[in-house]
N, C-alpha and C positions, 0 to 999 in steps of 0.2 A: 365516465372518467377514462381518460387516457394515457397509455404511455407512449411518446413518441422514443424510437430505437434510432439510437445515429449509429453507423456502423461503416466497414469499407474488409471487403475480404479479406486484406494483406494482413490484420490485425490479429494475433491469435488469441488477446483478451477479449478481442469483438466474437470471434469464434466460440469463447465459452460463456460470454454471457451467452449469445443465441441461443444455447443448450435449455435456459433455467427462465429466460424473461418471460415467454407466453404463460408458460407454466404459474409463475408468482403473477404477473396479471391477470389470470384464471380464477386465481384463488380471491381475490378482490373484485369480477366482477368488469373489469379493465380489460381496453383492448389493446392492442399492441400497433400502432404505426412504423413500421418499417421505415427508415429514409437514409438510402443510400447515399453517401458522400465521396468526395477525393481526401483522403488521410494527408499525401503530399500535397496536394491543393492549400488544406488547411493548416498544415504548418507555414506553406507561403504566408497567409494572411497573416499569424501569430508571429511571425518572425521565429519563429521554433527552426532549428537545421533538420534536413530531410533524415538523418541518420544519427542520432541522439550518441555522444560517445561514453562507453560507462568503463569504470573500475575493471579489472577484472574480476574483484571481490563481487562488485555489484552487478558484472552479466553473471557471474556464478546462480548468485542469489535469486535474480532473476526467470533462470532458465528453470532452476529447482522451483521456485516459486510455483509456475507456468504447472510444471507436468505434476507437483503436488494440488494444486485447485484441480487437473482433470482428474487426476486418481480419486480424489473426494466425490467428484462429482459424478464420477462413474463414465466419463468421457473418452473416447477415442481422442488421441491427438499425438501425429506424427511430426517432427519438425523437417518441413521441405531440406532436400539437399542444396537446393539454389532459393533459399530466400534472405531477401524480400523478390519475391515474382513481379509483375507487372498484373495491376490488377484492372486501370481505367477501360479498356472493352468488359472487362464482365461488372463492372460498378456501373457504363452506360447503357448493356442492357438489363440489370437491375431496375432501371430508374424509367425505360422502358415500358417493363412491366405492369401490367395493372397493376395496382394495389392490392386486388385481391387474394394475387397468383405472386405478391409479390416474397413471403414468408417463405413459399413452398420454393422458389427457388435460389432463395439465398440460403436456404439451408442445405440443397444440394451444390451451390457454389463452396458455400462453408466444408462440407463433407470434401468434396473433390479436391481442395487446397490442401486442408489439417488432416486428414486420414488416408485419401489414396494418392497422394502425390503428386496430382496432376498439373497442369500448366493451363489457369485459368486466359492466358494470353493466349493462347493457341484457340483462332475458331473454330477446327473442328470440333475441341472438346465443349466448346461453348453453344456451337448447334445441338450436340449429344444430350447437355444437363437440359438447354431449354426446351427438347423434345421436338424442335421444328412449330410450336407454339407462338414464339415470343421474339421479334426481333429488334435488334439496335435499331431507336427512329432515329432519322439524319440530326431530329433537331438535340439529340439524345447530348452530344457532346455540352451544346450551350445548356443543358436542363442540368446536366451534373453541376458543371462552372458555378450557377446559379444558386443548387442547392446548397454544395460548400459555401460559396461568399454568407449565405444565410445560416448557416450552422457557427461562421465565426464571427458573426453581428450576433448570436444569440450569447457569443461569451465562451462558447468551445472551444478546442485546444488539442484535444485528441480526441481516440473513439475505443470503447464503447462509450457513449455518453445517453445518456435515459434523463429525459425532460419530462415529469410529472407538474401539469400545471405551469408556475412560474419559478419550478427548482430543478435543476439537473444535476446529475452525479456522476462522476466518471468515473468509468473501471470497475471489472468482474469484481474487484471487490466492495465494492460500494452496492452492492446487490439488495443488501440486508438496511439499507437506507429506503431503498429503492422501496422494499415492503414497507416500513415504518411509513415513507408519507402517503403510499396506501389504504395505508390503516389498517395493514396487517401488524398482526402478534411475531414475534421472529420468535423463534422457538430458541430454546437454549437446550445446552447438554445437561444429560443428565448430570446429578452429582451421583461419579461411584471412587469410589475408594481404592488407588492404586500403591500403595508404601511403597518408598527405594528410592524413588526418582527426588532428583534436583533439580528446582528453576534458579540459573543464574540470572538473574535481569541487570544486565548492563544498560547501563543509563545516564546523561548531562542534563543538569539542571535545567542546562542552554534550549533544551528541544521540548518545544509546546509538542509534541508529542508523546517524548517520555513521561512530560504532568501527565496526560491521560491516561498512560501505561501505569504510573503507579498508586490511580484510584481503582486499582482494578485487577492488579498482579496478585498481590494478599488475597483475594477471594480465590484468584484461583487454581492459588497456590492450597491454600485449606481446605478447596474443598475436592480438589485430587490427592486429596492427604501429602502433599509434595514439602520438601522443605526449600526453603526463598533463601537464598543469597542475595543481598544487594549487594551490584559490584558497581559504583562509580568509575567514571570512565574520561576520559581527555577527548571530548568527542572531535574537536581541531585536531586534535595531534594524530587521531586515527584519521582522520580525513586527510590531512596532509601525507601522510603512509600509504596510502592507497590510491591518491593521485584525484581524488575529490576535492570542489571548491570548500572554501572554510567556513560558507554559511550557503547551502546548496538552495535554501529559500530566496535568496536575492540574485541568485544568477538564473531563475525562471524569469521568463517572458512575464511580460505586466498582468497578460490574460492569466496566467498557471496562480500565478503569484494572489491575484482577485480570488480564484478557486479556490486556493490551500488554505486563505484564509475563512472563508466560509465553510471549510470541510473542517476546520479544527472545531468550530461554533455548533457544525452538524453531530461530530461525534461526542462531545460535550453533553449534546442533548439528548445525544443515544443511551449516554451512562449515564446522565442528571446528575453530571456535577458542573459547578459554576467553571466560567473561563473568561479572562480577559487575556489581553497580548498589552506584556509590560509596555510602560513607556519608553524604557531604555531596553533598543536591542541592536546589534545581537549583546546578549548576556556574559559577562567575564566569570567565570562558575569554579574557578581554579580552587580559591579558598573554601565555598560551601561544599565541595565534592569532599574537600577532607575532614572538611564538619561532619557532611554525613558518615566518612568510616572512622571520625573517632566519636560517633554518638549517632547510631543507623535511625533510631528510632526518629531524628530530626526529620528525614528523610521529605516526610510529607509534608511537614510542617516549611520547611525550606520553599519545596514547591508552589503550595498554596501561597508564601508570601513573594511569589517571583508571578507565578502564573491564576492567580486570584486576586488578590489584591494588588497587583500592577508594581512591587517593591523590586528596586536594583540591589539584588542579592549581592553582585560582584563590590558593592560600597560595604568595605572591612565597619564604618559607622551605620549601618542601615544593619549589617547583620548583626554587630550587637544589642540591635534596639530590636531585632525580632529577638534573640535566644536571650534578653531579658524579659520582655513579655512573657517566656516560656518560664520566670523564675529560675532560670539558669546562670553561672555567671559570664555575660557574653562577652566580656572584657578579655576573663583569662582564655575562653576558648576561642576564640579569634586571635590570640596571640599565640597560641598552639598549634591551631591552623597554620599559622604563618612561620614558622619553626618547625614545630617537629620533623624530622628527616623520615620515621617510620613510615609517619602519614603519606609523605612524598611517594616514599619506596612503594607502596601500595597503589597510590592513585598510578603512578606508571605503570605496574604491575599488571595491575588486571588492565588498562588499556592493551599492552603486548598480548594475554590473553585474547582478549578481544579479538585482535588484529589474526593471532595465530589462529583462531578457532575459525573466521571468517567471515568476521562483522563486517557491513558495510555502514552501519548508521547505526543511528540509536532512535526507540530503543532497541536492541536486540536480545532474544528473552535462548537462553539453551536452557535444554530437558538433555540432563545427563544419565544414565542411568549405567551400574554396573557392566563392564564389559565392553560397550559401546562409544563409538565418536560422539561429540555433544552434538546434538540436534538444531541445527537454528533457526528461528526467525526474525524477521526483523518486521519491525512495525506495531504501533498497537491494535492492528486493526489486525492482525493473525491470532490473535490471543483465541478465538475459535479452536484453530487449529494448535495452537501451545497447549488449550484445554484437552484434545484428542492424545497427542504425542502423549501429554502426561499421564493418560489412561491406556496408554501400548502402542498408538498408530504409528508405524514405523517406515513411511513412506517408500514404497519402490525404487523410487530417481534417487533418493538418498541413499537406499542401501546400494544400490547398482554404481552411483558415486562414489560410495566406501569401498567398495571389490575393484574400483580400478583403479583407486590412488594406492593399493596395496600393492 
């Protein structure tokens, strides 16, 4: 068995998976194929723009994201003062390279970009990493050309991407995927018992995301002894505030678009709970959001009947024929929904929260804890790392963030 590594220096998620991939294909038994690509190459093909433009909430989010996976992972990683760098000479003598000799010096390219700051465009420093070994063949240019066109014929998009067999996955964090179709065991955290701390979980009905998030918050929220807040959220109304499209799923590229949807069906299968994608979307969630703060415990049940059994929650008639199933009377709370000003006052409420604390999407889960700014993440696929914070982990980048917004 094999894992093929698609990568490109400039990337600094390409950078931290490089740290962890041999290692998890070790453990399996698996070899690791290296294959050098053009990053910008391949967004040409994808119709993707060479320079992605984000929130400021979401390059916040982002950058903490970045220097909390190296801190986890025990990683060196300095952010160049001039990047993105030029990386197509040291990506065409990568590709170069034997394959054998090819590992050893992409991880000395990786090193010299994310750690000592150097300029992988500059040949000197490119004669220096490759030791006078290994040089750019002339035909080196058309071999990269080649190998990206073949990286976005396979369906790729961005890098890191790891291709086990006929499945790939993108992104450091997609790692724990990466061992699953392995056939590794992904180890889980201990359960230890932390009292004090808060998980808010903010979250819209709207985001086959959030369904995954809340088969999954309640565990571990009990089992860090933590207490759960659901806080419902205006997830448009925060996106419109922050300068996000209003459904960030349909403004991806066709390729991104093919992926997200097979990664929802991947992580589905990760936590073994069922998932379809309603027929009606995007999802109008205004009324069930206040269903769930005047009756939290619907919560799931909401879910399940939007993102399991495929039902348009946003139809005021479809919800009261779920919260009658439930033996509830869904007449009067659906007319409650649609009146009471309390509920209003809330559902806006915690979206401003949201927005002030430094949400960029949903869901996004804070661990609050006495004394402290609320800690955020966003995604269900950090719940990892939500599981840590709630047991003390109090990231570097975030404390060093909180000492210079003071």
């Amino acid at each position: 068995m094999k894992v093929e590594f698609f990568f490109d220096i400039v990337c600094p998620y390409a950078y931290l998976a490089s740290t962890r991939i041999e290692a998890i294909a070790a453990q399996a038994s698996a070899t690791v194929e290296w294959k050098p690509i053009l990053l910008g190459g391949l967004f040409k093909h994808v119709g993707a723009p060479q320079a992605p433009s984000m929130s400021p909430a979401r390059a916040r989010m982002n950058l903490l994201d970045m220097q909390r996976f190296a801190e986890a992972w025990g990683v060196e990683l300095k952010m160049p003062s001039a990047h993105p760098r030029r990386s197509v000479e040291a990506m065409r003598l990568l590709i170069s390279t034997p394959p054998e000799h090819r590992a050893e010096l992409a991880h000395a390219l990786f090193r010299a970009y994310w750690v000592e700051g150097r300029d992988v465009a500059d040949p000197s420093v490119l004669v220096d990493l490759a030791g006078g070994h290994f040089i750019a063949r002339p035909e080196a240019r058309e071999a990269l050309i080649a190998a990206t066109a073949e990286a976005a014929a396979l369906g790729l998009f961005g890098v890191p991407a790891m291709r086990v067999g006929d499945r790939f996955f993108w992104g450091q964090d997609r790692l724990e995927l990466v061992e699953a179709a392995l056939g590794l065991e992904v180890a889980k955290p201990g359960a230890r018992q932390t009292p004090g701390a808060t998980l808010h979980f903010f979250h819209d009905f709207s985001s086959p995301f959030s369904y995954l998030a809340s088969t999954q918050v309640e565990r571990v929220a009990r089992e860090a002894g933590a207490a759960l807040r659901l806080r419902p959220i205006l997830l448009g109304a925060l996106f419109r505030e922050i300068g996000t499209p209003d459904v960030p799923l349909l403004s991806f590229n066709t390729v991104k678009q093919a992926y997200y949807l097979r990664d929802l069906t991947d992580w589905a299968d990760h936590w073994k709970v069922p998932f379809r994608f309603p027929d009606v979307f995007p999802l109008r969630t205004v009324l069930p959001l206040r269903l769930a703060l005047a009756v939290p415990e619907l919560t799931s049940i909401l879910y399940r009947a939007a993102w399991v059994e495929g039902r348009d929650i946003g139809d005021p008639l479809v919800l009261e024929a779920v919260l009658n199933e439930q033996f509830l009377p869904g007449a009067a709370l659906v007319k409650r929904a649609q009146t009471e000003d309390a509920l209003k006052a809330t559902l806006r409420e915690n979206t401003a929260e949201a927005i002030a604390w430094g949400a960029c999407g949903a869901p996004t889960f804070a661990v609050v804890t006495d004394g402290q700014r609320p800690l955020l993440f966003w995604g269900q696929d950090r719940l990892g790392q939500v599981t840590e914070a709630l047991h003390g982990w109090r990231p570097r980048a975030d404390a060093l963030a909180e000492g210079e917004s003071r």
